[in-house]
SETI-16108 format. One record per residue (C-alpha): x, y, z; residue number from 0. Coordinates in Angstrom, 2 decimals. Layout:
! SETI-16108
<node east="X" north="Y" up="Z" i="NUM"/>
...
! end
This chain:
! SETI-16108
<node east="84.75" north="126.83" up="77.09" i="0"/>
<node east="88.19" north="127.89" up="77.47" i="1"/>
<node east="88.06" north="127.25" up="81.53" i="2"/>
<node east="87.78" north="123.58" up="81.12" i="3"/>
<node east="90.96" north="123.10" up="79.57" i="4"/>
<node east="93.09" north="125.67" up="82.20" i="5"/>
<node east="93.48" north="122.85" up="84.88" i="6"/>
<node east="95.11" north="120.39" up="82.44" i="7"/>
<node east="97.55" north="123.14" up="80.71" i="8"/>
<node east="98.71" north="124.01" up="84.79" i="9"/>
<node east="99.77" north="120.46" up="84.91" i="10"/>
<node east="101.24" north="118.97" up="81.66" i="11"/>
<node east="104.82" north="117.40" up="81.78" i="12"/>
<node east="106.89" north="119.74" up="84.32" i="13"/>
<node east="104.02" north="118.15" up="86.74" i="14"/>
<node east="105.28" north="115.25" up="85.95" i="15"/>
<node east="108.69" north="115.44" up="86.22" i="16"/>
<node east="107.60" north="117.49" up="89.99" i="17"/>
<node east="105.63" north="113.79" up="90.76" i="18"/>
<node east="108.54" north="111.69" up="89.72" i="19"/>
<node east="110.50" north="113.77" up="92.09" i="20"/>
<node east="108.27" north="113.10" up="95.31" i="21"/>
<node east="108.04" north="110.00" up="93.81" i="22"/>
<node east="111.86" north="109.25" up="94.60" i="23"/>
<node east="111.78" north="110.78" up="97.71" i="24"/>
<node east="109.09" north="109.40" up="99.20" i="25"/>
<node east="110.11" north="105.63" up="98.87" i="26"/>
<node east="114.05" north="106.29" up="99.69" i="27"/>
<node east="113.20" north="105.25" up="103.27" i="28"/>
<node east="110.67" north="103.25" up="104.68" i="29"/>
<node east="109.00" north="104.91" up="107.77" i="30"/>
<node east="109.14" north="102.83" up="111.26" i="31"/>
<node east="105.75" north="101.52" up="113.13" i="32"/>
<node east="104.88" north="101.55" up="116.20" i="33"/>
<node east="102.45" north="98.67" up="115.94" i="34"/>
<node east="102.69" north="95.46" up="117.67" i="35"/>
<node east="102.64" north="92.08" up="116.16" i="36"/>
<node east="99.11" north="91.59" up="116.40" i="37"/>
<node east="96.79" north="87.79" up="117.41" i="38"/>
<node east="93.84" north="88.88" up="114.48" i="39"/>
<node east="96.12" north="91.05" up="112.31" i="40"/>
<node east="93.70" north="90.92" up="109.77" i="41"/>
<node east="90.97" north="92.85" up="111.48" i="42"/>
<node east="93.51" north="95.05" up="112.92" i="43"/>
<node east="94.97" north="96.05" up="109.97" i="44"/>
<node east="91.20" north="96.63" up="108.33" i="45"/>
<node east="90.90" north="99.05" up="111.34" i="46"/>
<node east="94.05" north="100.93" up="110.39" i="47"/>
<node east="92.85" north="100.96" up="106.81" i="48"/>
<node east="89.63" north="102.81" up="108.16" i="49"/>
<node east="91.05" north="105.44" up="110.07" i="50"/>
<node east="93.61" north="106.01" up="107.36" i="51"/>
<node east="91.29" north="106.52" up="104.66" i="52"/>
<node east="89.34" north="108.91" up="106.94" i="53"/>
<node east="92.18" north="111.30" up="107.27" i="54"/>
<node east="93.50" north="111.22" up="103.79" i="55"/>
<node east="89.57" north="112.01" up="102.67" i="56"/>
<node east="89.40" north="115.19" up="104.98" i="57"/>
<node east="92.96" north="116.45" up="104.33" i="58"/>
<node east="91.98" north="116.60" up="100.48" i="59"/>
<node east="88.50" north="117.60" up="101.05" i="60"/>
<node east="89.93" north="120.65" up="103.27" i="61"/>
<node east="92.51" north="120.98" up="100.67" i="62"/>
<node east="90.19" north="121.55" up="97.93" i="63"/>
<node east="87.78" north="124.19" up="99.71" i="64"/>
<node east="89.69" north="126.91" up="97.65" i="65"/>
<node east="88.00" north="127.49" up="94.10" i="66"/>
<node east="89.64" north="128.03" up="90.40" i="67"/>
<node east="93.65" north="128.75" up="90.67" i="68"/>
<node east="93.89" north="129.51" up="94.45" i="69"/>
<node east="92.92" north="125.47" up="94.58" i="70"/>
<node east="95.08" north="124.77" up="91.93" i="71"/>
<node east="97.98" north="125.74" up="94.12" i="72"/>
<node east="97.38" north="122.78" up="96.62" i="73"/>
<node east="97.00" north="119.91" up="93.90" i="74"/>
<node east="100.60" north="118.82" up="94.69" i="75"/>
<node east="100.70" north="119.61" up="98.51" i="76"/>
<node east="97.55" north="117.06" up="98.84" i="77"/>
<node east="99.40" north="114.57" up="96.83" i="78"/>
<node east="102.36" north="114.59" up="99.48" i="79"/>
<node east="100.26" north="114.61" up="102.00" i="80"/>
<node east="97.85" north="111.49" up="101.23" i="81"/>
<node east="100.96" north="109.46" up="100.10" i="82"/>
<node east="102.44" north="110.28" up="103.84" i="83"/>
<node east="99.42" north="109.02" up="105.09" i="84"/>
<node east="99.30" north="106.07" up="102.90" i="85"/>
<node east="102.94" north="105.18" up="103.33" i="86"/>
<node east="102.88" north="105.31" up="107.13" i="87"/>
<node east="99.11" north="103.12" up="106.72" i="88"/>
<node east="101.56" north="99.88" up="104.90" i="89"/>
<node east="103.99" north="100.70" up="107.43" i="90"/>
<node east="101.57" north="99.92" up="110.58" i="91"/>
<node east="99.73" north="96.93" up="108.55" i="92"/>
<node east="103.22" north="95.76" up="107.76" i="93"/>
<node east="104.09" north="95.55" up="111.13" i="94"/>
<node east="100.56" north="94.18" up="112.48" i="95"/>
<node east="101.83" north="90.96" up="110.54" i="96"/>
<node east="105.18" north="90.75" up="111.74" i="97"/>
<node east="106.56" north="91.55" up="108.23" i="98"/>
<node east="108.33" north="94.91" up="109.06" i="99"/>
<node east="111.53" north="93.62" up="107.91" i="100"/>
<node east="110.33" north="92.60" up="104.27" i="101"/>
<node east="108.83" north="96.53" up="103.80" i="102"/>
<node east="111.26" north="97.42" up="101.59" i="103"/>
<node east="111.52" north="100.33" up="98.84" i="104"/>
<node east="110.48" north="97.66" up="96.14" i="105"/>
<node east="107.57" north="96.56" up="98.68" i="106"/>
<node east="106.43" north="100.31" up="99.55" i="107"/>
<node east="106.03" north="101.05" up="95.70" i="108"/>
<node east="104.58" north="97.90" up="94.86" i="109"/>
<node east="101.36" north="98.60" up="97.63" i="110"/>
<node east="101.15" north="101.90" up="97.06" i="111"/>
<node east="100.79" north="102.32" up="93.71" i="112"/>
<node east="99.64" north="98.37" up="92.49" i="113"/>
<node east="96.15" north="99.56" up="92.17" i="114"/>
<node east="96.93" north="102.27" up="89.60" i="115"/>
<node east="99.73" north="100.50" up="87.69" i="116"/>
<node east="99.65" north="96.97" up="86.84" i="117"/>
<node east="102.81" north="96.65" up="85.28" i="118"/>
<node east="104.00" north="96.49" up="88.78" i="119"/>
<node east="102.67" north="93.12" up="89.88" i="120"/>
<node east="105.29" north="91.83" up="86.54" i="121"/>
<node east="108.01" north="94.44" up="87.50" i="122"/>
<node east="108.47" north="93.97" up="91.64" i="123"/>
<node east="106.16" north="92.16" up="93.28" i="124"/>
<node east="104.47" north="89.06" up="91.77" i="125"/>
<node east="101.90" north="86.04" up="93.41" i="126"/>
<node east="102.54" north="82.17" up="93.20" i="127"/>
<node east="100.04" north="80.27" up="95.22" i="128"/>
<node east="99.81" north="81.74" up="98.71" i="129"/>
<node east="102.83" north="83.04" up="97.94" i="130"/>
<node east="104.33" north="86.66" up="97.10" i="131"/>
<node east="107.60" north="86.64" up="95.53" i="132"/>
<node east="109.92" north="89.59" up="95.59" i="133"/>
<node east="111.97" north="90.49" up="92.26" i="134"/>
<node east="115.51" north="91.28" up="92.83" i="135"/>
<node east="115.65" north="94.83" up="91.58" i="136"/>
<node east="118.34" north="97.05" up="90.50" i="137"/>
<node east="118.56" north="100.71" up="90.77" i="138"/>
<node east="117.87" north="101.51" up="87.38" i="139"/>
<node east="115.12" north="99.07" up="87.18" i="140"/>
<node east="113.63" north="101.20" up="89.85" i="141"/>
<node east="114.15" north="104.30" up="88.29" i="142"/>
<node east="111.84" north="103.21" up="85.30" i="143"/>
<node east="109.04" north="101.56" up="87.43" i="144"/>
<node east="109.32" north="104.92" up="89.07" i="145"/>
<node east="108.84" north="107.07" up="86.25" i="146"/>
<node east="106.01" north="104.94" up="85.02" i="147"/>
<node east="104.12" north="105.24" up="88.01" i="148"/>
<node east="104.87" north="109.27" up="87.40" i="149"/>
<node east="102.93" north="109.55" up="84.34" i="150"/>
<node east="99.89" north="107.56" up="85.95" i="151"/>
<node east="99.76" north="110.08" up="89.03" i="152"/>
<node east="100.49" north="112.73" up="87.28" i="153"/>
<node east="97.04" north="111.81" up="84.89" i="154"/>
<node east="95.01" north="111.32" up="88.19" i="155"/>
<node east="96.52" north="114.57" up="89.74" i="156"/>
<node east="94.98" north="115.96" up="86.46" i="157"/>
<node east="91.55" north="114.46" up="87.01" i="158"/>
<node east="91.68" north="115.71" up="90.71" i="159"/>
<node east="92.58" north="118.86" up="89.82" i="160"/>
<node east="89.65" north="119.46" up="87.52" i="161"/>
<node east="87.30" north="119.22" up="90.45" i="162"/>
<node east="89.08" north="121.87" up="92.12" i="163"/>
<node east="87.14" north="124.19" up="89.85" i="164"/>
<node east="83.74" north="123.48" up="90.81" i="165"/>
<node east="82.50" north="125.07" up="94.19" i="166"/>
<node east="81.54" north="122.65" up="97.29" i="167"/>
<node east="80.95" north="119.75" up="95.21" i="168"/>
<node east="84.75" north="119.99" up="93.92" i="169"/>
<node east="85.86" north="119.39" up="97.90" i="170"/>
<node east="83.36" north="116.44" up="98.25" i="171"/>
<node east="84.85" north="114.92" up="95.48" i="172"/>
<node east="88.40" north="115.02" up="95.86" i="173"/>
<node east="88.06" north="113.88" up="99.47" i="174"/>
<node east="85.78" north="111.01" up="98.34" i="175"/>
<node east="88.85" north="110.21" up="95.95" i="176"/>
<node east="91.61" north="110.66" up="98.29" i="177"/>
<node east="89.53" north="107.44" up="100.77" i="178"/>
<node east="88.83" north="105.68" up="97.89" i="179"/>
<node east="92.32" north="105.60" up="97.18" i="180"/>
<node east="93.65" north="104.59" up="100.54" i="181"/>
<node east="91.44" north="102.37" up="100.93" i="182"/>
<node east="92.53" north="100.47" up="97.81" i="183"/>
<node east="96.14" north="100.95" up="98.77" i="184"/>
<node east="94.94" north="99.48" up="102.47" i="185"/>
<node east="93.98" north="96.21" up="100.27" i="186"/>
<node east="96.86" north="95.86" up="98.63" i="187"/>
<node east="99.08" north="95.96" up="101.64" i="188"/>
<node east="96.31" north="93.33" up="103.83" i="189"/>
<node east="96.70" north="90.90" up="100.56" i="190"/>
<node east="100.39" north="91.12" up="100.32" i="191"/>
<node east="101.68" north="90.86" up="104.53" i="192"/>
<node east="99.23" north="88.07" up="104.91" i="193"/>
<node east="100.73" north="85.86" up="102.39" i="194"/>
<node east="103.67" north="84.20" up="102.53" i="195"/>
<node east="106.73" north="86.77" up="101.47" i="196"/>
<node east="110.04" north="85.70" up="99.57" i="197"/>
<node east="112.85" north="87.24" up="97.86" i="198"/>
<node east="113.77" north="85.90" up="94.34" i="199"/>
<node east="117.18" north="83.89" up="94.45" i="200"/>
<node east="120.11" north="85.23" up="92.60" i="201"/>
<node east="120.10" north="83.82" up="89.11" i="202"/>
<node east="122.73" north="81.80" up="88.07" i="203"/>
<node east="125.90" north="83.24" up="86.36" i="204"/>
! end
């Protein structure tokens, strides 16, 4: 049926290029928290997982109530949106632990997109012991784990989008996605601030 294929011909490689873009802008600064170093940051930071997951699921699920091309349209504003939510979510478990001064760009990217791209764990962020260990990385380094992570969004923005075109169960879906997703971002984060955090040393000239 030529229907099925319309979502995925909407999307193809300007979409990414468009994701690499929000990509870039959304981990040039890390946003502040207003959460306290907490005594059981652990189950605190669980509970900011939950709500967090709660609102990115009805955002997209609201998102998504328009059918065929009129939903189409808000594939890419729902994207923004959920990674706001999910951004500010590492922020406040970040800071739960008393670790708001390792988030870093290199640390935002690496929990927010570690589920859904492995090369990352080898690239910025990688685990020795009870230890995380930071990678020293350049800008262009960046720019390439960056673009990476584009063309594995871009593929799930895809996916999403596809559901767009089926009526009720299309908004049920995407929402369900959009928690899922948090939640596993949520993970990352609560595994990586409760661990030990260090920067790799300079290597030697």
């Amino acid at each position: 049926m030529p229907e099925s294929s319309e979502p995925n011909t909407q999307l193809a490689l300007p979409a990414q290029q468009t994701v690499l873009r929000l990509l870039e802008d959304l981990v040039t600064s890390v946003p502040s928290s207003k959460e306290l170093i907490n005594s059981a940051p652990q189950e605190r930071a669980k509970e900011i997982v939950r709500m967090a997951g709660l609102k990115a699921g009805a955002l997209s699920a609201g998102l998504a109530i328009p059918p065929g091309p009129a939903g189409m349209l808000t594939v890419i504003p729902d994207l923004i949106q959920v990674w706001h939510i999910q951004r500010q979510m590492v922020s406040d478990i970040a800071a739960c632990y008393g670790k708001s001064a390792q988030l870093n760009q290199q640390m935002m990217v690496y929990c927010l997109f570690r589920h859904g791209a492995a090369m990352l764990a080898r690239d910025v962020l990688v685990r020795v012991g009870e230890r995380m260990i930071l990678k020293r990385g350049s800008l262009r380094m960046m720019q390439k784990v960056l673009q990476r992570v584009s063309i594995k969004m871009t593929q799930k923005a895809i996916g999403k989008s596809i559901s767009r075109w089926v009526p009720v169960v299309g908004p049920i879906a995407v929402g369900g996605y959009s928690m899922i997703d948090t939640r596993a971002v949520g993970k990352t984060a609560i595994e990586t601030f409760r661990r030990e955090i260090e920067i790799e040393p300079h290597e030697l000239p």
